[in-house]
KOLBA-271710 format. One record per residue (C-alpha): residue in one letter; x, y, z. Coordinates in pm, 1 decimal. Layout:
SITE  code         u         v         w
SITE     A         X         Y         Z
...
//
This chain:
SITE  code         u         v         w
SITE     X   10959.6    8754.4    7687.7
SITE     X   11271.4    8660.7    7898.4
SITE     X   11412.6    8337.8    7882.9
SITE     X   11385.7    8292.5    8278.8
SITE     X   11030.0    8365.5    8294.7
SITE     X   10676.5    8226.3    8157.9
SITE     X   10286.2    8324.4    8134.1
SITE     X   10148.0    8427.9    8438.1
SITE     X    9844.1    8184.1    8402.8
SITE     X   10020.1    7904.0    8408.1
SITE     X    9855.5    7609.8    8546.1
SITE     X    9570.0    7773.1    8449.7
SITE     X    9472.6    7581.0    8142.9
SITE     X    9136.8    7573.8    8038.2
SITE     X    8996.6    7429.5    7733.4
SITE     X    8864.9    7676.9    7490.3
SITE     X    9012.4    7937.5    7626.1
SITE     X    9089.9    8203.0    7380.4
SITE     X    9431.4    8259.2    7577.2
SITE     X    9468.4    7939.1    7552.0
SITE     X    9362.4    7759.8    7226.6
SITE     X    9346.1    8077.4    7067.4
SITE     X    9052.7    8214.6    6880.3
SITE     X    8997.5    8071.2    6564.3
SITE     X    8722.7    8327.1    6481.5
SITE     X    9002.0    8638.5    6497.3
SITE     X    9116.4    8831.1    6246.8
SITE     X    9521.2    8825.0    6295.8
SITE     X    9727.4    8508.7    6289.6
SITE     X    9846.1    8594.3    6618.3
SITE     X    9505.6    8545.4    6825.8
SITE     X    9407.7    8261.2    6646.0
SITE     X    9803.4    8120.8    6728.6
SITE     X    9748.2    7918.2    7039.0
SITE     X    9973.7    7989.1    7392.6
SITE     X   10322.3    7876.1    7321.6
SITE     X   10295.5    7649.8    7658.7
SITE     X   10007.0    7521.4    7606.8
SITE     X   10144.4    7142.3    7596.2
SITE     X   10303.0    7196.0    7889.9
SITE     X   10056.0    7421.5    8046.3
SITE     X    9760.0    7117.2    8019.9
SITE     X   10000.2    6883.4    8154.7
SITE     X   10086.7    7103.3    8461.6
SITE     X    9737.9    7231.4    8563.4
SITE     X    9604.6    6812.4    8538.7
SITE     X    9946.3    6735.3    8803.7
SITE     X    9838.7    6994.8    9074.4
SITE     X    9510.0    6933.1    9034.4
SITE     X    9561.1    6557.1    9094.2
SITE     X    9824.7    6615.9    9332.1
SITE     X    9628.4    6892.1    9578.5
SITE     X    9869.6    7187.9    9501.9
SITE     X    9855.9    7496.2    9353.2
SITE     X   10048.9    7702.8    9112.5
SITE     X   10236.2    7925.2    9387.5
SITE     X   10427.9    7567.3    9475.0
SITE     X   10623.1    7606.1    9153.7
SITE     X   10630.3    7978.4    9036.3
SITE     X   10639.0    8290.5    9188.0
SITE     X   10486.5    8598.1    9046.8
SITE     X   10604.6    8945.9    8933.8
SITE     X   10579.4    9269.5    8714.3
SITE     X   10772.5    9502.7    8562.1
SITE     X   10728.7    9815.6    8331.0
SITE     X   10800.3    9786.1    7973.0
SITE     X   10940.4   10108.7    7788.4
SITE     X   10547.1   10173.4    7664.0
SITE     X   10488.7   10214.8    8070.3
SITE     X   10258.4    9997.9    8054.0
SITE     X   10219.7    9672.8    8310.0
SITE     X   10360.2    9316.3    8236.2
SITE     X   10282.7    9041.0    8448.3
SITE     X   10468.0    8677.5    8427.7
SITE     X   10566.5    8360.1    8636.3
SITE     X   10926.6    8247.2    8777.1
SITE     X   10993.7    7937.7    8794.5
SITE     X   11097.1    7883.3    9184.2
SITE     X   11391.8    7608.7    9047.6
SITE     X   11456.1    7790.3    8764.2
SITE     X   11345.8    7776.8    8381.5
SITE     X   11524.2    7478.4    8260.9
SITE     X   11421.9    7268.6    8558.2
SITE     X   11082.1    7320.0    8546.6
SITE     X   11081.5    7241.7    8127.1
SITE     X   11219.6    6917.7    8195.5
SITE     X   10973.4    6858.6    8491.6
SITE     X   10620.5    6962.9    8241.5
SITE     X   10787.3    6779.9    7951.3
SITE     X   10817.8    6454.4    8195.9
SITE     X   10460.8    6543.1    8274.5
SITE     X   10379.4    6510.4    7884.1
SITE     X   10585.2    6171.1    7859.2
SITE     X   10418.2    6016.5    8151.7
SITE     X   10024.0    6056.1    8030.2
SITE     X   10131.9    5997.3    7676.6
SITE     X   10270.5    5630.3    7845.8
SITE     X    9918.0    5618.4    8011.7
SITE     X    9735.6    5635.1    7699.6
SITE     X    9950.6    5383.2    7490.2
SITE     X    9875.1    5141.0    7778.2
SITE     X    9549.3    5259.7    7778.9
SITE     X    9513.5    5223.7    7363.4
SITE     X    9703.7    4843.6    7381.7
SITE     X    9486.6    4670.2    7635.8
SITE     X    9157.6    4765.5    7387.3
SITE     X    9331.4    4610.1    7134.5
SITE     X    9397.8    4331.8    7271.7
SITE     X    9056.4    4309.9    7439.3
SITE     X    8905.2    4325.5    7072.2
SITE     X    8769.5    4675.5    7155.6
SITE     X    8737.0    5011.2    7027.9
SITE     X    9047.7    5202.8    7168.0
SITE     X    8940.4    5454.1    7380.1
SITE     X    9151.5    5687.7    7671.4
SITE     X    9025.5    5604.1    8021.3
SITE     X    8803.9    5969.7    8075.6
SITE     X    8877.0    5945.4    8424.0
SITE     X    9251.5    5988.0    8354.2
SITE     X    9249.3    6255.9    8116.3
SITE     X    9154.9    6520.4    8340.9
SITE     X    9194.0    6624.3    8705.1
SITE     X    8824.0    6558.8    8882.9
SITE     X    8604.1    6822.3    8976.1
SITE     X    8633.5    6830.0    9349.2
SITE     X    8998.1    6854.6    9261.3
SITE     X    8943.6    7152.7    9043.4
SITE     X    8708.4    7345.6    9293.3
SITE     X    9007.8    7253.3    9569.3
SITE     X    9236.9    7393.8    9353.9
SITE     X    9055.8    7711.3    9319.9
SITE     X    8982.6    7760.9    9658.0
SITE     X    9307.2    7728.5    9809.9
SITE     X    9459.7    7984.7    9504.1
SITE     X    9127.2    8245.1    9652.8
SITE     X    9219.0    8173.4   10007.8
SITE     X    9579.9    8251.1    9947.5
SITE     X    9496.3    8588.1    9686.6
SITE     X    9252.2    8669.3   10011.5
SITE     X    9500.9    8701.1   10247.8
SITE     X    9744.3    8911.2   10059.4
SITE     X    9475.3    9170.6    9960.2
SITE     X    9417.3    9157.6   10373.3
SITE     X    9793.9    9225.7   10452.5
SITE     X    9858.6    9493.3   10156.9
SITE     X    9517.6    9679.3   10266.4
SITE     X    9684.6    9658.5   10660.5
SITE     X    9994.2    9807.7   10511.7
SITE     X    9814.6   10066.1   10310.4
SITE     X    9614.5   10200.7   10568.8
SITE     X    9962.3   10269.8   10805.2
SITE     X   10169.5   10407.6   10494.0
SITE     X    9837.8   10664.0   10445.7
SITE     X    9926.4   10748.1   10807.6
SITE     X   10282.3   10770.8   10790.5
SITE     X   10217.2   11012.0   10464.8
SITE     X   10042.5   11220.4   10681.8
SITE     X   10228.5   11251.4   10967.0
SITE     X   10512.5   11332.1   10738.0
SITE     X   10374.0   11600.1   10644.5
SITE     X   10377.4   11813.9   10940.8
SITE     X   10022.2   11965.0   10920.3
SITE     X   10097.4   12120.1   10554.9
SITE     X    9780.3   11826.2   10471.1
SITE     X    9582.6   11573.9   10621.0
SITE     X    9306.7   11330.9   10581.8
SITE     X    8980.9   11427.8   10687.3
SITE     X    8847.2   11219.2   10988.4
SITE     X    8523.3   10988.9   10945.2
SITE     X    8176.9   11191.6   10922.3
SITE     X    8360.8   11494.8   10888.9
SITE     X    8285.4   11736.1   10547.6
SITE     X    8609.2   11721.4   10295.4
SITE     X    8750.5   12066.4   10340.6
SITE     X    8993.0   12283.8   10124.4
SITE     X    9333.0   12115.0   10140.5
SITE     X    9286.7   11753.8   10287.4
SITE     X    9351.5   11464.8   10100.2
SITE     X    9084.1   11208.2   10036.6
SITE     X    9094.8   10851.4    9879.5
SITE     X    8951.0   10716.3    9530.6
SITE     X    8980.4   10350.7    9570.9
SITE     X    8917.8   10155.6    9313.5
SITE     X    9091.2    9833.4    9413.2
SITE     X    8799.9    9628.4    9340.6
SITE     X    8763.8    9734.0    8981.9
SITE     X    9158.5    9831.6    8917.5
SITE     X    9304.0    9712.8    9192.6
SITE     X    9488.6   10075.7    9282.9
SITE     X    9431.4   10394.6    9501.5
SITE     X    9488.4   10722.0    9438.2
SITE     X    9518.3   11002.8    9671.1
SITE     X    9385.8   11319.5    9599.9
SITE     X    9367.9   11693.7    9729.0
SITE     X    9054.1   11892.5    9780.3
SITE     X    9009.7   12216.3    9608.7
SITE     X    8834.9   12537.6    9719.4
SITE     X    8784.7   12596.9    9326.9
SITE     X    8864.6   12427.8    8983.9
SITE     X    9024.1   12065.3    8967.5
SITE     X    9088.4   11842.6    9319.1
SITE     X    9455.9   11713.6    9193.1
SITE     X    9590.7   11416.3    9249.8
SITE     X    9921.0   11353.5    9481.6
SITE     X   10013.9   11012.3    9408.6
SITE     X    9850.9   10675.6    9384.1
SITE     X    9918.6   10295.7    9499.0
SITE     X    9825.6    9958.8    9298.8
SITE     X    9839.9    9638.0    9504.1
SITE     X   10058.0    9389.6    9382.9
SITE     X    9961.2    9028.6    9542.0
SITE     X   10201.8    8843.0    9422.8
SITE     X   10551.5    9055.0    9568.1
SITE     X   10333.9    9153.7    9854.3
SITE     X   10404.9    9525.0    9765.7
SITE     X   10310.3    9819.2    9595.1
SITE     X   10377.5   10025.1    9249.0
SITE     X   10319.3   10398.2    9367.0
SITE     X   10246.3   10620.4    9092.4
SITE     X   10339.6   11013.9    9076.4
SITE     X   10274.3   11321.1    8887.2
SITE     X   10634.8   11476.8    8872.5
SITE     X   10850.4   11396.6    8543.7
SITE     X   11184.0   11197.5    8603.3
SITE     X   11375.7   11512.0    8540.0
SITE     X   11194.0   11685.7    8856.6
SITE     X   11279.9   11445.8    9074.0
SITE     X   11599.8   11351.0    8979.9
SITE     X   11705.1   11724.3    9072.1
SITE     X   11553.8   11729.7    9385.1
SITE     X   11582.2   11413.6    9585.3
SITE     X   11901.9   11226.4    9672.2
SITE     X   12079.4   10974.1    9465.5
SITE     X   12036.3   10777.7    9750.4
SITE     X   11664.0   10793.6    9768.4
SITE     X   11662.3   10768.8    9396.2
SITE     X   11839.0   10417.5    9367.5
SITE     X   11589.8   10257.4    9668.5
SITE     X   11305.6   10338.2    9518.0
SITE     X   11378.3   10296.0    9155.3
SITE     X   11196.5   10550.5    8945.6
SITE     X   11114.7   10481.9    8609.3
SITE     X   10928.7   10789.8    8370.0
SITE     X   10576.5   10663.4    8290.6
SITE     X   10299.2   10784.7    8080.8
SITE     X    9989.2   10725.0    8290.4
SITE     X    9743.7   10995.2    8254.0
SITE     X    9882.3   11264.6    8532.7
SITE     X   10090.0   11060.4    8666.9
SITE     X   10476.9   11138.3    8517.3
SITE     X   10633.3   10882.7    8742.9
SITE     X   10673.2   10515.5    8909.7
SITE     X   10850.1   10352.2    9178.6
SITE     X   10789.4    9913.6    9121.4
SITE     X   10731.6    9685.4    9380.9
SITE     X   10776.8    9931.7    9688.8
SITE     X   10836.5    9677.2    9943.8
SITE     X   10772.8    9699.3   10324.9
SITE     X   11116.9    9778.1   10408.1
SITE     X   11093.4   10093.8   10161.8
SITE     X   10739.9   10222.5   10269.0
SITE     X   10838.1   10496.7   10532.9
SITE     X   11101.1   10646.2   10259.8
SITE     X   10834.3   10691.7   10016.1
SITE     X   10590.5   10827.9   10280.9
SITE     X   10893.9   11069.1   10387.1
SITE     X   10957.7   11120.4   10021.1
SITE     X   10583.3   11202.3    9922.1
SITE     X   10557.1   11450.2   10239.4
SITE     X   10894.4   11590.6   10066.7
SITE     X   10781.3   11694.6    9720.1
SITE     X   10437.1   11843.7    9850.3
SITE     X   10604.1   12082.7   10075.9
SITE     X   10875.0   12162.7    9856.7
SITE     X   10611.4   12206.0    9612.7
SITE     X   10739.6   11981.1    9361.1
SITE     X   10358.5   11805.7    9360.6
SITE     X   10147.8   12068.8    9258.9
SITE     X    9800.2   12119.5    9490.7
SITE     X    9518.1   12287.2    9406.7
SITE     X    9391.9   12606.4    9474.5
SITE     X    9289.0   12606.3    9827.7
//
């Protein structure tokens, strides 16, 4: 993992956790190891819980594709790495000073020492607070990426200048219109396929949510070398394919922001007609 960037659970912490304690029941030595931030990790998640605020005050999130193609999620520090170190290890130093308090007035009281239990832990109404304002906030993303979606799908179509459309609601999926699979809920990702009049309905591209950029990974099934020969270098260096190995899909453009959404949809509308997306028999 990058020096600049950490877990994407962080402030997360909970006890027992096998991502975060580890699993002492495992068979490697790496699932039983526990987090590498876990010290600071507990100390964080007990400060915004006490202090009303949320992870997404400190960190942004992001992704990226590792050469595998397969998905990587982590947190950015919004001050940068070494600030926020120093700020979790002041964290540690400050309830570590609490407790030695805590441990010298039993003493001196003739009593067992003990830690204070309602110091050692954020509360449970701050907890639940916590959590709610982190669901509000994931709930309107999804809202504004589904809004998006729905006019990209649009733009996709219009783009394509009657060579395929979507079939309209109540109507019977015909030959040659395209047709959703969602499967957000479960996968969080669409995927867009074509009907055929015989064999295999073939898929034209798909689209997984990402809340955290507020944009989209789209997903198709041409190799690098295809499209690197037929769209412009231009194009290309906006949209940043990488080669992937995702089933049928051959392809990937990360984080397709707002901005970039009507070049895909003219790009998608591109390959189909110029028949570098293959469709079914129709």
């Amino acid at each position: 993992m990058s020096d600049h960037i950490i877990s994407y659970c962080i402030g997360q912490y909970e006890a027992g956790d096998h991502q975060c304690d580890g699993n002492p029941a495992a068979g490697s030595s790496g699932d039983k190891t526990p987090c590498g931030w876990r010290g600071r990790c507990v100390a964080f998640t007990r400060h915004i819980a006490k202090a009303g605020k949320t992870p997404a005050d400190y960190v942004e999130w992001d992704s990226s594709v590792d050469e595998d193609g397969k998905e990587c999620h982590y947190a950015i520090p919004k001050k940068g790495m070494a600030h926020f170190e120093r700020f979790c290890d002041a964290l540690i130093k400050a309830e570590m000073k609490k407790q030695k308090q805590q441990l010298k007035k039993g003493k001196k009281r003739g009593r067992k020492p003990t830690v204070d239990k309602r110091r050692a832990g954020p509360t449970k109404k701050a907890k639940n607070a916590a959590k709610l304002a982190l669901a509000k906030r994931r709930e309107e993303r999804r809202k504004r990426l589904a809004a998006r979606m729905e006019k990209f799908l649009g733009q996709v179509e219009e783009k394509m200048n009657g060579a395929l459309g979507f079939s309209q609601p109540g109507q019977v999926l015909a030959p040659g219109q395209m047709y959703v699979v969602d499967r957000l809920q479960t996968s969080g990702y669409v995927a867009i396929y074509c009907k055929a009049a015989r064999g295999l309905d073939l898929p034209l591209f798909s689209i997984r949510h990402k809340l955290a950029s507020l944009s989209y990974d789209v997903s198709l099934p041409v190799e690098m070398k295809q499209l690197e020969s037929c769209l412009s270098a231009s194009t290309l260096k906006k949209l940043k394919f990488v080669e992937v190995k995702d089933g049928r899909f051959k392809s990937l453009s990360p984080k397709v922001g707002k901005e970039h959404l009507m070049l895909m949809a003219e790009t998608i509308a591109e390959l189909v007609i110029g028949g570098n997306i293959l469709l079914p028999v129709i």
